[in-house]
PDB file of N, CA, C and O in Angstrom:
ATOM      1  N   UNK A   1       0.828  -1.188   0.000  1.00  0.00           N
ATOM      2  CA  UNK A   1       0.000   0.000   0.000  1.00  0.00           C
ATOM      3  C   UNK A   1       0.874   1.254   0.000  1.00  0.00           C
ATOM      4  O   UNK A   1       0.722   2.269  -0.680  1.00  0.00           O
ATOM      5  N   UNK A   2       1.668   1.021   0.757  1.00  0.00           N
ATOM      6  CA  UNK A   2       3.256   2.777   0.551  1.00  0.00           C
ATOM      7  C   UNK A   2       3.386   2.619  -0.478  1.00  0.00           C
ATOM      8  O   UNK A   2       2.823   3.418  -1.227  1.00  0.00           O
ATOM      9  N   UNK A   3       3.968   1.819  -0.910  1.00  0.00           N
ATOM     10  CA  UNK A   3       4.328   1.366  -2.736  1.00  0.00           C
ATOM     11  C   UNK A   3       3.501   2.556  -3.776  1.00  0.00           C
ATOM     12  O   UNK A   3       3.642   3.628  -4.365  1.00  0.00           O
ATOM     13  N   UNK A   4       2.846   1.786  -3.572  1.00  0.00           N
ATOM     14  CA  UNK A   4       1.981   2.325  -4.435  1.00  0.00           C
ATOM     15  C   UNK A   4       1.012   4.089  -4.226  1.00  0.00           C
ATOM     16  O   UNK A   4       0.479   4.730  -5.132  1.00  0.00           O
ATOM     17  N   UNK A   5       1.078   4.430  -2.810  1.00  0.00           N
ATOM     18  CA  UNK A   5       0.950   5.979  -2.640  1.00  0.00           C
ATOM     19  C   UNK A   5       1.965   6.061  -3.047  1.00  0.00           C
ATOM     20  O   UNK A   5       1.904   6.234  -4.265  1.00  0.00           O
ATOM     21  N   UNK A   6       3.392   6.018  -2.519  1.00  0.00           N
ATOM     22  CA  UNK A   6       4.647   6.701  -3.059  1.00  0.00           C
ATOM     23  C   UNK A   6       4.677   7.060  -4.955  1.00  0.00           C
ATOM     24  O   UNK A   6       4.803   8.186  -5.437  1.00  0.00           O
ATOM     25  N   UNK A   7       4.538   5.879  -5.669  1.00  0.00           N
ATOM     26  CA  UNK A   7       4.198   5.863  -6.993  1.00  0.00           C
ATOM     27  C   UNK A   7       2.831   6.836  -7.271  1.00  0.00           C
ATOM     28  O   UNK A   7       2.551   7.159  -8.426  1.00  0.00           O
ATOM     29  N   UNK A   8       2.274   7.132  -6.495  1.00  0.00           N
ATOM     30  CA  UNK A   8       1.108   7.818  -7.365  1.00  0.00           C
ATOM     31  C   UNK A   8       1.721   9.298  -6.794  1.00  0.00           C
ATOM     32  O   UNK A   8       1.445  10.248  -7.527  1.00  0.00           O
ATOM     33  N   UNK A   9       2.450   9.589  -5.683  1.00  0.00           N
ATOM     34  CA  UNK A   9       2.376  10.789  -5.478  1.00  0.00           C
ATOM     35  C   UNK A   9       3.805  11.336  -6.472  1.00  0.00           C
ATOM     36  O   UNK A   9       4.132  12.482  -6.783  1.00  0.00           O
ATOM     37  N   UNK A  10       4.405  10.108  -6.771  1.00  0.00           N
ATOM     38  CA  UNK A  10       5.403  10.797  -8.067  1.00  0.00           C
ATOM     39  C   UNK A  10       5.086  11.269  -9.355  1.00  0.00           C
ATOM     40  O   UNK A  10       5.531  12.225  -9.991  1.00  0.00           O
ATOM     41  N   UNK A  11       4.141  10.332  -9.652  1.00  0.00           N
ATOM     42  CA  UNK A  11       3.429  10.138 -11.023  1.00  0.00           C
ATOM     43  C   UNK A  11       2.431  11.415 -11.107  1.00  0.00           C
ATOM     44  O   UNK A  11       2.028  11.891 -12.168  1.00  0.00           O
ATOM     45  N   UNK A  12       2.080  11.919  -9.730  1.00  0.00           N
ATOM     46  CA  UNK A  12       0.921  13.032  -9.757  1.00  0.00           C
ATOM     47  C   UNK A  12       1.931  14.444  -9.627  1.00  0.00           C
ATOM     48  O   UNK A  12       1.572  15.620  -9.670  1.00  0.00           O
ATOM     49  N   UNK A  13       3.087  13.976  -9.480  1.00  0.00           N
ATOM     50  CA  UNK A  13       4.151  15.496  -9.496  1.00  0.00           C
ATOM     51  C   UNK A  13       4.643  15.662 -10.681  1.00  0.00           C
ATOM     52  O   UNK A  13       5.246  16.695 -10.970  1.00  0.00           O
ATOM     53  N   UNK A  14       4.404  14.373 -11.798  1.00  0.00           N
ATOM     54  CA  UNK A  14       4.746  14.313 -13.032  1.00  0.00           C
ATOM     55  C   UNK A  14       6.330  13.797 -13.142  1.00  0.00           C
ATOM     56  O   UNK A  14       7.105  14.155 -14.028  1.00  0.00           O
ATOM     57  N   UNK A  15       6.603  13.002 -12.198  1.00  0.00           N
ATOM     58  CA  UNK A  15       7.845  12.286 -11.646  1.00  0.00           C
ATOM     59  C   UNK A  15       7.873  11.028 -12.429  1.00  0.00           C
ATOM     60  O   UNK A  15       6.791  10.612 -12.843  1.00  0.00           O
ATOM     61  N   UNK A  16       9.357  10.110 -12.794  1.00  0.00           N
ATOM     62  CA  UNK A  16       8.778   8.949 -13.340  1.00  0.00           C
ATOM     63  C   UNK A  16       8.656   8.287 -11.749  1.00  0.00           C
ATOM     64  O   UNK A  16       9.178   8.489 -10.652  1.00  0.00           O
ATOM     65  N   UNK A  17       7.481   7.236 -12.428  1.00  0.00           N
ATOM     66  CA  UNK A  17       6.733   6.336 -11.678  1.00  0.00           C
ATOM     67  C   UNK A  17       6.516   5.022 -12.457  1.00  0.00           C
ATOM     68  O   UNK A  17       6.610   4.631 -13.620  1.00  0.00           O
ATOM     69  N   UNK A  18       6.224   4.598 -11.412  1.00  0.00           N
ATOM     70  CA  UNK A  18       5.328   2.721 -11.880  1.00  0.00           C
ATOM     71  C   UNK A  18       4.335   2.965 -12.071  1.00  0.00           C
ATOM     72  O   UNK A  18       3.869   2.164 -12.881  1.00  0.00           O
ATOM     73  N   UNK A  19       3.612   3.721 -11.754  1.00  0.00           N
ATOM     74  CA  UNK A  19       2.168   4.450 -11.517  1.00  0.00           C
ATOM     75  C   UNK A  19       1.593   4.666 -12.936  1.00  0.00           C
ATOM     76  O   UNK A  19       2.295   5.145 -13.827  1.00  0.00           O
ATOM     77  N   UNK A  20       0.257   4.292 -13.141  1.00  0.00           N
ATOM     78  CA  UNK A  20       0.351   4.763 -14.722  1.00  0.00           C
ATOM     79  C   UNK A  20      -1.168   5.082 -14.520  1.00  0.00           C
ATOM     80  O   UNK A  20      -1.657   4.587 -13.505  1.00  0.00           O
ATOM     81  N   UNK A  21      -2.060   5.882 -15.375  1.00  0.00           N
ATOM     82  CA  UNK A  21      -3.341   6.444 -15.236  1.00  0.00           C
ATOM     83  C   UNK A  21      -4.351   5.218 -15.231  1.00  0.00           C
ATOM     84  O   UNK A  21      -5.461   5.106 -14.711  1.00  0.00           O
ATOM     85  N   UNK A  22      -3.634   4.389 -15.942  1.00  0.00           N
ATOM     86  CA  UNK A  22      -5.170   3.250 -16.450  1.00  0.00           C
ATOM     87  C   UNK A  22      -4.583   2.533 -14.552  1.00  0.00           C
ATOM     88  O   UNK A  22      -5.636   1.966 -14.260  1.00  0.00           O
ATOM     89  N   UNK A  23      -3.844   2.344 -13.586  1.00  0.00           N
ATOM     90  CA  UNK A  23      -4.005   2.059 -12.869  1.00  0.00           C
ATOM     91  C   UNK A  23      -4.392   2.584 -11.652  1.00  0.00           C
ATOM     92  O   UNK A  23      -4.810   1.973 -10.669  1.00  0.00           O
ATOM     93  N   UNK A  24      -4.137   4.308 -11.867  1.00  0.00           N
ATOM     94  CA  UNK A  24      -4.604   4.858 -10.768  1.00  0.00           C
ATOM     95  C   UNK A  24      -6.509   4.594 -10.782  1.00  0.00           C
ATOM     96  O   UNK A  24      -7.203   4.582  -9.766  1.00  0.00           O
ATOM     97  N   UNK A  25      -6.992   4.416 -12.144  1.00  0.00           N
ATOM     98  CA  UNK A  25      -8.363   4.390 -12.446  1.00  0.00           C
ATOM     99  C   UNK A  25      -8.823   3.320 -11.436  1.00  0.00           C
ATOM    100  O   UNK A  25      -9.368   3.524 -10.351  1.00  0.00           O
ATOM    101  N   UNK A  26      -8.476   2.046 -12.043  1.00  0.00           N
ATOM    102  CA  UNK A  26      -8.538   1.086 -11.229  1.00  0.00           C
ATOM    103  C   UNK A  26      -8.400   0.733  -9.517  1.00  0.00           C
ATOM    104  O   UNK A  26      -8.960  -0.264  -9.062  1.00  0.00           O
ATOM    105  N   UNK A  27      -7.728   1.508  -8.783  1.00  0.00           N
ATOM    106  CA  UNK A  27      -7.316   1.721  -7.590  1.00  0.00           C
ATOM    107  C   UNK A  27      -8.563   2.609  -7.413  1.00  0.00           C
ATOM    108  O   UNK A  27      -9.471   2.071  -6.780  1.00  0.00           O
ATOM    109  N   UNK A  28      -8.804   3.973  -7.885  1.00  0.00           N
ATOM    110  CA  UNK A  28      -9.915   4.721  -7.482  1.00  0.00           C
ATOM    111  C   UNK A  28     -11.186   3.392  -7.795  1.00  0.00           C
ATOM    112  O   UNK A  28     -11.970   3.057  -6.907  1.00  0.00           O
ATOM    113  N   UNK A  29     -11.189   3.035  -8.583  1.00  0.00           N
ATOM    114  CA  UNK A  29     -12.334   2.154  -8.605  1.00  0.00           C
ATOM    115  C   UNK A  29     -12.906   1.431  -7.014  1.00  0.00           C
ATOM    116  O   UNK A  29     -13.900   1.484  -6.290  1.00  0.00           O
ATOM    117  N   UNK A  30     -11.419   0.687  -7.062  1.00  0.00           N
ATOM    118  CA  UNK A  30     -11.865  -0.641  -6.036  1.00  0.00           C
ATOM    119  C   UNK A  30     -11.871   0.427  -4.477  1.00  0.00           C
ATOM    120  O   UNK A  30     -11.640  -0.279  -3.496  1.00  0.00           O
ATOM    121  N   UNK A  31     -12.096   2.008  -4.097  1.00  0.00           N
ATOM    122  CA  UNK A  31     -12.158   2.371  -2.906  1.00  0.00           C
ATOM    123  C   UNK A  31     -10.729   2.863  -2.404  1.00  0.00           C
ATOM    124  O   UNK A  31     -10.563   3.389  -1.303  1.00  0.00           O
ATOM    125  N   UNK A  32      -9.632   2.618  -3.403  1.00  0.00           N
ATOM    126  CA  UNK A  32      -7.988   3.252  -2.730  1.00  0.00           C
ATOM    127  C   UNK A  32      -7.956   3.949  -1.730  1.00  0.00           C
ATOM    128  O   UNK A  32      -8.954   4.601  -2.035  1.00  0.00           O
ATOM    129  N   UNK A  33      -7.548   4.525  -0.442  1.00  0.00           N
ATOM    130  CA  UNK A  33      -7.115   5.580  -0.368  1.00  0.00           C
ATOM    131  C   UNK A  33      -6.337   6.470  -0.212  1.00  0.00           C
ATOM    132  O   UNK A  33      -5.966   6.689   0.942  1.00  0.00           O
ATOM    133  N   UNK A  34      -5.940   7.099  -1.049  1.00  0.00           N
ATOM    134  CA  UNK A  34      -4.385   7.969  -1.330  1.00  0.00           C
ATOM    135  C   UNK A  34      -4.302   8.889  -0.327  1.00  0.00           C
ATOM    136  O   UNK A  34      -3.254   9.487  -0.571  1.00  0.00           O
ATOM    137  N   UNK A  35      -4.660   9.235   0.401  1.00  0.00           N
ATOM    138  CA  UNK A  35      -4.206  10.135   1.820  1.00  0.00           C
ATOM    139  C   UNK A  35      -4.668   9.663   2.653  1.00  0.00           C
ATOM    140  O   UNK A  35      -5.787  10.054   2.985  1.00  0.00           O
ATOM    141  N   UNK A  36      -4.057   8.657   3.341  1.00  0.00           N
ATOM    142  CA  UNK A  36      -4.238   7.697   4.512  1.00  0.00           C
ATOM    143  C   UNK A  36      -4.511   8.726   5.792  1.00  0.00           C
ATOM    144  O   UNK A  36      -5.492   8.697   6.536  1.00  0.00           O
ATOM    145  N   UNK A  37      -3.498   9.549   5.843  1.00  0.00           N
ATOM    146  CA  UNK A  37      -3.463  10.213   6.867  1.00  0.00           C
ATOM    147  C   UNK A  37      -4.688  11.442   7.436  1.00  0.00           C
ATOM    148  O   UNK A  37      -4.638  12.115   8.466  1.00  0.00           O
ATOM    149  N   UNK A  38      -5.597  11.433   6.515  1.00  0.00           N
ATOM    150  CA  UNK A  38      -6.745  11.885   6.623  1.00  0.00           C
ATOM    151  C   UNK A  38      -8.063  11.328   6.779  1.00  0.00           C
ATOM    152  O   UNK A  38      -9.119  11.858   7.124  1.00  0.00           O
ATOM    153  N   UNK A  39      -7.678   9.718   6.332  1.00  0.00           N
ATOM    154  CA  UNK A  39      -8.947   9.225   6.297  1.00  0.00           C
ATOM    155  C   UNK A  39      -8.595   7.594   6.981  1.00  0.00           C
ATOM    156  O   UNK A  39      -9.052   6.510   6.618  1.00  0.00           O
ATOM    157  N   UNK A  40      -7.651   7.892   8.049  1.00  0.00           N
ATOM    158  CA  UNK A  40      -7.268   6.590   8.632  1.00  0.00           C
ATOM    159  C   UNK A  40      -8.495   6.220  10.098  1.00  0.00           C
ATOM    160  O   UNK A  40      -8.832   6.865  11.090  1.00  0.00           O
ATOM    161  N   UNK A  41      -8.882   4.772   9.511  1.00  0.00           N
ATOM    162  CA  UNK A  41      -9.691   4.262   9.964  1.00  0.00           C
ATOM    163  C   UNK A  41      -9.312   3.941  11.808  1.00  0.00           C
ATOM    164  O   UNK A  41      -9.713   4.034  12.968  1.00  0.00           O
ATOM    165  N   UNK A  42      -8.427   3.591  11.065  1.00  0.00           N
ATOM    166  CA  UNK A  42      -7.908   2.873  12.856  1.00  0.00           C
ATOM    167  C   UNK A  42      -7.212   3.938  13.726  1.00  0.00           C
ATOM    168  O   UNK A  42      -6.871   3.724  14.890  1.00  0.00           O
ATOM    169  N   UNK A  43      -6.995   5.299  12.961  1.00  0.00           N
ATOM    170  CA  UNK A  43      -6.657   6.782  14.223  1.00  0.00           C
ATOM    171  C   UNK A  43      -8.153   7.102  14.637  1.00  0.00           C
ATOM    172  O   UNK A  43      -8.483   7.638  15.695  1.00  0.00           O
ATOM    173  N   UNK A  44      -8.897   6.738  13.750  1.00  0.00           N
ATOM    174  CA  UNK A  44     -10.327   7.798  14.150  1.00  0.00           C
ATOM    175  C   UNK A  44     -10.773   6.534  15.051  1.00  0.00           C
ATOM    176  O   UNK A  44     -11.491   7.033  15.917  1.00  0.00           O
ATOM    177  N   UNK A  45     -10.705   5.252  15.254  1.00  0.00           N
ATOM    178  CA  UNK A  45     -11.641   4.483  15.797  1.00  0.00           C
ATOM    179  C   UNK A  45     -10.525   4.539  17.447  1.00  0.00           C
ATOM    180  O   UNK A  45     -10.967   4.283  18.567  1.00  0.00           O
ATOM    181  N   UNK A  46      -9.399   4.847  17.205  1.00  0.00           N
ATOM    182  CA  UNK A  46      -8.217   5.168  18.992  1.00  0.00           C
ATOM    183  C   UNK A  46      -8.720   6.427  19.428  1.00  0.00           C
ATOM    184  O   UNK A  46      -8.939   6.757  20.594  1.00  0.00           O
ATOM    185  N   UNK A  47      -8.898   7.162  18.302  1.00  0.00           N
ATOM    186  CA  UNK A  47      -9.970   8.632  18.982  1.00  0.00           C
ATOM    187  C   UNK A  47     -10.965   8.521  19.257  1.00  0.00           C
ATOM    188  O   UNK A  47     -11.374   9.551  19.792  1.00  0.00           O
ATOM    189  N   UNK A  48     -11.904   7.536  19.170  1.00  0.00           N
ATOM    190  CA  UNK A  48     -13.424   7.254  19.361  1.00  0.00           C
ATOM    191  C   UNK A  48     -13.130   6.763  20.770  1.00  0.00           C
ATOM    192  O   UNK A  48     -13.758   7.172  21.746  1.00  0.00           O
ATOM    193  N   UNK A  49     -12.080   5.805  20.841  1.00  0.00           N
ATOM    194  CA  UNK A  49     -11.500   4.951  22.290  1.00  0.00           C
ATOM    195  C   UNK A  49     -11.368   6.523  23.275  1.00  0.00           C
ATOM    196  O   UNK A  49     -12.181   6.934  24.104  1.00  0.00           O
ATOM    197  N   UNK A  50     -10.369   7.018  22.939  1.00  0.00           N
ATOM    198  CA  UNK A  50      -9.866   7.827  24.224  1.00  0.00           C
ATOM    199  C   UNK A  50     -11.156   9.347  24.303  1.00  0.00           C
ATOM    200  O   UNK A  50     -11.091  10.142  25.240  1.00  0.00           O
ATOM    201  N   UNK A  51     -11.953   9.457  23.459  1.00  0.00           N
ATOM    202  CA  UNK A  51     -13.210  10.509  23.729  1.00  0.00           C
ATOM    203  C   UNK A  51     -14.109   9.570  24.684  1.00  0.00           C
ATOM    204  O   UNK A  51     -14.795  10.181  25.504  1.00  0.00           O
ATOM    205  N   UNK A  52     -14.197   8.113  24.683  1.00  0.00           N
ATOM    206  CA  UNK A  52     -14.863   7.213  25.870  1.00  0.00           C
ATOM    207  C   UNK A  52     -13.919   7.683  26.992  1.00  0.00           C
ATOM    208  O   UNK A  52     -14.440   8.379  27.863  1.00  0.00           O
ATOM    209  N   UNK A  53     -12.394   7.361  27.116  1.00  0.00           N
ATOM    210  CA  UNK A  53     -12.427   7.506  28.438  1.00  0.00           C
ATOM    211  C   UNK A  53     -12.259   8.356  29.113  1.00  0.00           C
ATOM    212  O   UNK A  53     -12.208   8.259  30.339  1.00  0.00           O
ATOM    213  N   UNK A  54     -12.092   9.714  28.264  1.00  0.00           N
ATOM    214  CA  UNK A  54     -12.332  10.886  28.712  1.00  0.00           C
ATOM    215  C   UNK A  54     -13.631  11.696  29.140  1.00  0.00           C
ATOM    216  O   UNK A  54     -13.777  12.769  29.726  1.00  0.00           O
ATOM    217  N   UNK A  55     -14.585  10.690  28.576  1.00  0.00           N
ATOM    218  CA  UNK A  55     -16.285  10.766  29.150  1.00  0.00           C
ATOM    219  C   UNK A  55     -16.436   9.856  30.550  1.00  0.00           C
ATOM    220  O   UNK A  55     -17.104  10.120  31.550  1.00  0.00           O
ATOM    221  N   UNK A  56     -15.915   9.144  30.384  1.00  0.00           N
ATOM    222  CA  UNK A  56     -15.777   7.790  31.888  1.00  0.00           C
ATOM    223  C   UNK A  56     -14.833   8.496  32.999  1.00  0.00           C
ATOM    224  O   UNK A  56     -15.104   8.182  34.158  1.00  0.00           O
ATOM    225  N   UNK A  57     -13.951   9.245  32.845  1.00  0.00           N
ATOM    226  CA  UNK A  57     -12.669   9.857  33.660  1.00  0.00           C
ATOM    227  C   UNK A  57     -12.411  11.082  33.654  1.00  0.00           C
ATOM    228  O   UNK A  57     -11.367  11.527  34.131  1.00  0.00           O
ATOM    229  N   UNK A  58     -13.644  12.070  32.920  1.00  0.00           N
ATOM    230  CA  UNK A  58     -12.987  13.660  32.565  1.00  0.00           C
ATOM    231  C   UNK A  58     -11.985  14.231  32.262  1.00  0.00           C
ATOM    232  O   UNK A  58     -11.974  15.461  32.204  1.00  0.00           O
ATOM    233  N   UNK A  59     -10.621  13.303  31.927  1.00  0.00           N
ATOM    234  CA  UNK A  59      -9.350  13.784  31.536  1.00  0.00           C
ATOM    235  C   UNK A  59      -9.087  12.565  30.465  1.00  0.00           C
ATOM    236  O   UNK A  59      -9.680  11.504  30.272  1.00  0.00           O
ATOM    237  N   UNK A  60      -7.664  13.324  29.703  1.00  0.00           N
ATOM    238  CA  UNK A  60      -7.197  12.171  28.393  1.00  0.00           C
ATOM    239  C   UNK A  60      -5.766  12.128  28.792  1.00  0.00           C
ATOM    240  O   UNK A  60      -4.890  12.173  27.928  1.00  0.00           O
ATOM    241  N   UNK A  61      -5.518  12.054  29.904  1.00  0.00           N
ATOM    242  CA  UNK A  61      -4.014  11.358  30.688  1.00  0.00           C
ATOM    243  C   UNK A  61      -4.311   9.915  31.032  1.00  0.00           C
ATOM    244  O   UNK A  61      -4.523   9.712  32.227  1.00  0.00           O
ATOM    245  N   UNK A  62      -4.383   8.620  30.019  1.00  0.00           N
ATOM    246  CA  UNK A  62      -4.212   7.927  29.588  1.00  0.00           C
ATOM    247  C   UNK A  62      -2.885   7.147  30.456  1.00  0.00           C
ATOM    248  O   UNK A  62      -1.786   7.685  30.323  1.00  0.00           O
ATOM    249  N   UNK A  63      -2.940   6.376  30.998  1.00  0.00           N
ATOM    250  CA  UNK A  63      -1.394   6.134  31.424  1.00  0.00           C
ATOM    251  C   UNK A  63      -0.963   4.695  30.452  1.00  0.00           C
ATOM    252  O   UNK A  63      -1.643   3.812  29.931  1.00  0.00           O
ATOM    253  N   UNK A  64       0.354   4.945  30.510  1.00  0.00           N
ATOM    254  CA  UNK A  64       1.160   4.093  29.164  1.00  0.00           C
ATOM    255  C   UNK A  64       0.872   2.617  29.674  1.00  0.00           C
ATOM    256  O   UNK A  64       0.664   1.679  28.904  1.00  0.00           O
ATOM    257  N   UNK A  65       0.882   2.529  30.893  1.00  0.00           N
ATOM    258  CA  UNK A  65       0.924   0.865  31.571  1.00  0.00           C
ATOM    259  C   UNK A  65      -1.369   0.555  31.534  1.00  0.00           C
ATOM    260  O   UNK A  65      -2.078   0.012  32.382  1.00  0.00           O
ATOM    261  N   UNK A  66      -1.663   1.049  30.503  1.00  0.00           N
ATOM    262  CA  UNK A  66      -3.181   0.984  30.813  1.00  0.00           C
ATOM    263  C   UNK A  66      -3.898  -0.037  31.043  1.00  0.00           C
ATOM    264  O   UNK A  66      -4.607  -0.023  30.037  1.00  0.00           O
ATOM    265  N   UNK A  67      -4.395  -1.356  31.940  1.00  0.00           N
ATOM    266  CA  UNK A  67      -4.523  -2.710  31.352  1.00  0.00           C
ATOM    267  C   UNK A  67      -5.435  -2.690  31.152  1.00  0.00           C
ATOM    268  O   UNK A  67      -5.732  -3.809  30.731  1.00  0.00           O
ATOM    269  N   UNK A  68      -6.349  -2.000  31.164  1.00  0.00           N
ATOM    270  CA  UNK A  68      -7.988  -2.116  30.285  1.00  0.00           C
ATOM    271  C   UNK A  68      -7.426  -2.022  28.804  1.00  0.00           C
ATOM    272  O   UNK A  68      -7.887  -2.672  27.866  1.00  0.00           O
ATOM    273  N   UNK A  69      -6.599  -1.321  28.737  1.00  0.00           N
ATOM    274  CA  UNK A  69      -6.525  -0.549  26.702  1.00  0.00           C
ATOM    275  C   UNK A  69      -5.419  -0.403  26.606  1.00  0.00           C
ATOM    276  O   UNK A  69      -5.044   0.759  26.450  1.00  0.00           O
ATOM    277  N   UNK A  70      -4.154  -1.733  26.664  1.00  0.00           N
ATOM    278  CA  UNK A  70      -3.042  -1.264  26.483  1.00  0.00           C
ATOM    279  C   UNK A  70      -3.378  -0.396  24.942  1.00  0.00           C
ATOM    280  O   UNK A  70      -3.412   0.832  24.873  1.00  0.00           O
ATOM    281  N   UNK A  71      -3.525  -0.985  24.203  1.00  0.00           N
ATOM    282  CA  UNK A  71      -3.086   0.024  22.289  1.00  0.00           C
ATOM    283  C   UNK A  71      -3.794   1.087  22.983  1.00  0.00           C
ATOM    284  O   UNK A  71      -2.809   1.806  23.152  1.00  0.00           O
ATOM    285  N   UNK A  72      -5.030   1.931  23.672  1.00  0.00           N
ATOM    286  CA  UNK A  72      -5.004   2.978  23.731  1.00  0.00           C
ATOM    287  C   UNK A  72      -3.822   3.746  24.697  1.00  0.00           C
ATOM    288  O   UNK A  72      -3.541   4.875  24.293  1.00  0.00           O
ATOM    289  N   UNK A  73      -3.178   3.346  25.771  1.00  0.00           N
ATOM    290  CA  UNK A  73      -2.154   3.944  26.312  1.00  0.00           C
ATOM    291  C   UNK A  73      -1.033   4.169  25.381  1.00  0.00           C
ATOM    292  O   UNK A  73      -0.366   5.203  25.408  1.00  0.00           O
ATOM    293  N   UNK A  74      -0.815   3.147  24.511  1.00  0.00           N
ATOM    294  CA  UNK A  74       0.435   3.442  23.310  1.00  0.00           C
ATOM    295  C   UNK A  74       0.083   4.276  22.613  1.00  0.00           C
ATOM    296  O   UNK A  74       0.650   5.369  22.620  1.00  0.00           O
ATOM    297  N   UNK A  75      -0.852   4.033  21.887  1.00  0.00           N
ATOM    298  CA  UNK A  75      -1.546   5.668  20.694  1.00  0.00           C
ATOM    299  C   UNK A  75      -1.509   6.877  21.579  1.00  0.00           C
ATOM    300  O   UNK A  75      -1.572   8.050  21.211  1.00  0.00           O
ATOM    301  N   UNK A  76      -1.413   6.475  22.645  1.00  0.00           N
ATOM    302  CA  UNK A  76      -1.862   8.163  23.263  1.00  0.00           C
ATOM    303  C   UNK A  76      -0.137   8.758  23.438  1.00  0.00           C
ATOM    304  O   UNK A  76       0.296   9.886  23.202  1.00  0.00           O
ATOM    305  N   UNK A  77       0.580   7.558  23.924  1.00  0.00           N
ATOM    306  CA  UNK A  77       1.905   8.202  24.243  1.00  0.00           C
ATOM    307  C   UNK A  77       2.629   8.324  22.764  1.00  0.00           C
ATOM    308  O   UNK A  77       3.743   8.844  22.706  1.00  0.00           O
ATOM    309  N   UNK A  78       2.034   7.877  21.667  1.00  0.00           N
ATOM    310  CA  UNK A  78       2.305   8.387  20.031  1.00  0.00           C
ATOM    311  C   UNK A  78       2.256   9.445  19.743  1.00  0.00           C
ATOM    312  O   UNK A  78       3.129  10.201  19.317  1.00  0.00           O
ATOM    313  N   UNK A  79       0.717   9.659  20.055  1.00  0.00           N
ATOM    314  CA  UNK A  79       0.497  11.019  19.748  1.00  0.00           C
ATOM    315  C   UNK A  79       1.256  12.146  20.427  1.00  0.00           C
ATOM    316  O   UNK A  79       1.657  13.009  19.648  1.00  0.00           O
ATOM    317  N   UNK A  80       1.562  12.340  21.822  1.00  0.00           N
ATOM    318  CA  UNK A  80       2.048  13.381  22.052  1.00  0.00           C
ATOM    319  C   UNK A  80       3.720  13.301  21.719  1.00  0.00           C
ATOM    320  O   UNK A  80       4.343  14.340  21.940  1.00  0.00           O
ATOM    321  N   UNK A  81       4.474  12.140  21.206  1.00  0.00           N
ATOM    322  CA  UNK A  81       5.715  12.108  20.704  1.00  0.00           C
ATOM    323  C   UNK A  81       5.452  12.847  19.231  1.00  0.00           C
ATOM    324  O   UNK A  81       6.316  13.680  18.957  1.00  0.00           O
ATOM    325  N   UNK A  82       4.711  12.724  18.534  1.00  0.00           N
ATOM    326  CA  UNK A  82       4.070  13.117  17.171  1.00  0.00           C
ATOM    327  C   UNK A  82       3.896  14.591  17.394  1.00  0.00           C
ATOM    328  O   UNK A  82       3.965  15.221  16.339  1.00  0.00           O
ATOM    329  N   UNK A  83       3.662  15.417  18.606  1.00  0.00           N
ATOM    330  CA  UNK A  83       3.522  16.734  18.819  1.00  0.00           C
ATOM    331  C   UNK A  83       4.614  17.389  19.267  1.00  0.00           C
ATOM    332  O   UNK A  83       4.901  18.544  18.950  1.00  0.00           O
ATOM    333  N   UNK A  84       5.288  16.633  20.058  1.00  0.00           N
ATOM    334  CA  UNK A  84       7.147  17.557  20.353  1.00  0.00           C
ATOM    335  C   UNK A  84       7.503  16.873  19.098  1.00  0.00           C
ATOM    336  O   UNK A  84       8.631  17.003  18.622  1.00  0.00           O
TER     337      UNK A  84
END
């Protein structure tokens, strides 16, 4: 799946690529999606997680050792490495 964003975002800068139109067609066909980072399923469903336990707990200090949700204690200590 990088593969192939990487190739389309060359091919769309007019870069050579592997990427070729009759395949970007095809990719848009079957649902692709070329900006993951906007339309990522599994960040919005760790944000759906930590808006629960910030409704259950009034705060989103999450601790890293979490044993209800370890992956939500890791995404959370992601995210704020992702912000410094």
């Amino acid at each position: 799946v990088r593969s192939q964003r990487t190739a389309f975002n060359k091919f769309d800068a007019g870069k050579a690529s592997s990427m070729t139109p009759q395949r970007v067609k095809i990719l848009n066909y079957i649902g692709f999606v070329w900006d993951a980072l906007w339309k990522n399923e599994g960040w919005m469903r760790m944000f759906q997680e930590l808006m629960e336990y910030k409704k259950e707990r009034g705060h989103c200090l999450v601790p890293s050792n979490y044993d209800d949700n370890p992956k939500l204690g890791t995404w959370v200590i992601t995210q704020r490495q992702q912000y410094y």
